[in-house]
C-alpha positions as CSV (number, residue, x, y, z in Angstrom):
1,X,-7.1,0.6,11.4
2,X,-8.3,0.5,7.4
3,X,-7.5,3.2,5.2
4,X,-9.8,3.8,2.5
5,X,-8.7,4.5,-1.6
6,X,-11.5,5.5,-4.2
7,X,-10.9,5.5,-7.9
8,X,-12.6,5.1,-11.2
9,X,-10.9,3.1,-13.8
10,X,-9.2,4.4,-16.6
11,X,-9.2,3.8,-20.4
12,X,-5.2,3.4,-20.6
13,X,-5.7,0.5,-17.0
14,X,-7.2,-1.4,-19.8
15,X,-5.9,-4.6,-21.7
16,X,-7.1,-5.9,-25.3
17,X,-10.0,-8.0,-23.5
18,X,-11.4,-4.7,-22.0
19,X,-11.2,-5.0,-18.1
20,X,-8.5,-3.4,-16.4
21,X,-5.0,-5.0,-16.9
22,X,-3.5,-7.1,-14.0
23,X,-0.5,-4.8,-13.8
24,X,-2.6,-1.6,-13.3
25,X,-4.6,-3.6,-10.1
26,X,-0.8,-4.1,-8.5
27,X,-0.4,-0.4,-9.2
28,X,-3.3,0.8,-7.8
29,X,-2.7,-1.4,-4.8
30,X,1.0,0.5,-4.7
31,X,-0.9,4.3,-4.6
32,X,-3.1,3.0,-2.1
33,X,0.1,2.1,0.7
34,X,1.7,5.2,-0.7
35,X,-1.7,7.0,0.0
36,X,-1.7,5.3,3.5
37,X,2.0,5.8,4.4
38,X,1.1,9.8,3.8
39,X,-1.7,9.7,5.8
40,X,0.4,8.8,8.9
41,X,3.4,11.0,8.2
42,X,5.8,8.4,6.5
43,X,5.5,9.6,3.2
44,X,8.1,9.0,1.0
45,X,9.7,12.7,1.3
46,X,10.0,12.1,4.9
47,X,11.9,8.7,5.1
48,X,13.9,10.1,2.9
49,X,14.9,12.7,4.5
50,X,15.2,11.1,7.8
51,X,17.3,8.3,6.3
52,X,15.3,5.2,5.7
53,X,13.3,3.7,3.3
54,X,10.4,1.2,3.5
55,X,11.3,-1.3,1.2
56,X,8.6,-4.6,-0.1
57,X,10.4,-7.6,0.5
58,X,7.4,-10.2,-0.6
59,X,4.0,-9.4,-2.5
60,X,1.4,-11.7,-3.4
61,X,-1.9,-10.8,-5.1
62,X,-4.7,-12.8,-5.8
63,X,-7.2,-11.6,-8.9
64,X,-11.2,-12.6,-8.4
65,X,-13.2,-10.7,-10.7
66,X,-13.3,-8.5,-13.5
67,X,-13.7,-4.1,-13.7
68,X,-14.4,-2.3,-16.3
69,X,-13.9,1.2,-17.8
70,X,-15.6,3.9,-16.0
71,X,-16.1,1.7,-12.9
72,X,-15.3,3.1,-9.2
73,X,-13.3,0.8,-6.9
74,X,-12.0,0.8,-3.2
75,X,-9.1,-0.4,-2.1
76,X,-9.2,-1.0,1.7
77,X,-5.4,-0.8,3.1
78,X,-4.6,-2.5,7.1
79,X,-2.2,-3.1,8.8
80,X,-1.5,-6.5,9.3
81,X,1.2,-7.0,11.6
82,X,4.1,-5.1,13.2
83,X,7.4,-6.6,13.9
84,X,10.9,-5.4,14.9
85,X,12.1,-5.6,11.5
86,X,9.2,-5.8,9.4
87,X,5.4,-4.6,8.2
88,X,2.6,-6.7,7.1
89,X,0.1,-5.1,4.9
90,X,-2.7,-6.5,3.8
91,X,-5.0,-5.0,0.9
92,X,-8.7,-5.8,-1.0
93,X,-9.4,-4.2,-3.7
94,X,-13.6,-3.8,-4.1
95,X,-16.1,-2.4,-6.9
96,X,-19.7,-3.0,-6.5
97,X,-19.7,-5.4,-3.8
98,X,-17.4,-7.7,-5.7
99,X,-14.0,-8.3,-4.6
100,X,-11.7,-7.6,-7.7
101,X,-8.6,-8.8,-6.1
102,X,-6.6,-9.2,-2.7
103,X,-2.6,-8.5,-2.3
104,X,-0.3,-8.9,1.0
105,X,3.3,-7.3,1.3
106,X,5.9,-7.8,3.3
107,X,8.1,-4.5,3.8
108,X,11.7,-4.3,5.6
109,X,13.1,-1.2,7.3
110,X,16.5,-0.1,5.7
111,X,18.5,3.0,6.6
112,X,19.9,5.2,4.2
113,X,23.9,5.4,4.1
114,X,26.2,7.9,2.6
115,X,25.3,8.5,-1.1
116,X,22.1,7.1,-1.1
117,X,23.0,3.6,-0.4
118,X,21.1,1.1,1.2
119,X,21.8,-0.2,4.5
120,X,20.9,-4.2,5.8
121,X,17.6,-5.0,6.5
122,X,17.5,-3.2,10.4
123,X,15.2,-3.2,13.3
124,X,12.3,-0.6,12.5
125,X,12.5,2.9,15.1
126,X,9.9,2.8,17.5
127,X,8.5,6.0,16.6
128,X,7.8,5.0,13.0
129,X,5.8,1.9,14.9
130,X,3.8,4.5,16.6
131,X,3.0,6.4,13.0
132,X,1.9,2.9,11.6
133,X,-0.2,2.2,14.0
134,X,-1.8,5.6,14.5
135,X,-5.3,6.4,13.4
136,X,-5.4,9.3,10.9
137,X,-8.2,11.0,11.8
138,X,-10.0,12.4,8.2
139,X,-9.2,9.4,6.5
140,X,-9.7,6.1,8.2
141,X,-12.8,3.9,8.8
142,X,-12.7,1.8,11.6
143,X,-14.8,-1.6,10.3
């Protein structure tokens, strides 16, 4: 399953050499697994109110190319690999049939205790498995 993001870059994504700043890539890359995790029903409003929180235990992004103001990007979001206590995401981030950059994270599954605090890493409910590896309909392109 790959989710698709669309945006246009921003003025304020910028740095002082003029292409968008390598802090405003990981954030875009952040809306687009926030994006995705709505998609499939596990948007943050939800976990939290069922008691658990996805949490990113490892990221690592890799910068290519260059964007500019004004320019449109993708970011293509998948689902790397399910495990009992852990997600694998991978992401590409695309503008004019350039890749711009690529990022992987690693996310844990932690309940919610008794004011807010978080539990141990723990075994991920099956049902949320199903949700992450469900196809939402309107937004997905199967490639």
């Amino acid at each position: 399953m790959v989710h698709t993001y669309t945006h246009q870059v921003v003025n304020s994504d910028t740095d002082g050499f003029g292409h968008m700043n390598n802090n405003s890539i990981n954030e875009y890359f952040e809306r687009a697994r926030v994006n995705f995790l709505q998609q499939v029903g596990l948007g943050y409003d939800v976990m939290n109110s069922a008691g658990f929180r996805f949490v990113v235990s490892e990221l690592n992004t890799k910068y290519h190319s260059e964007i500019f103001p004004s320019e449109m990007f993708d970011i293509w979001t998948r689902l790397e690999q399910t495990r009992p206590i852990a997600v694998n995401i991978k992401q590409v981030m695309t503008a004019e049939g350039k890749v711009v950059a690529k990022q992987d994270t690693h996310h844990a599954f932690k309940r919610v205790g008794e004011q807010g605090k978080e539990s141990r890493i723990t075994r991920i409910p099956l049902e949320v498995l199903a949700r992450l590896s469900q196809e939402p309909e309107a937004i997905c392109n199967l490639i």
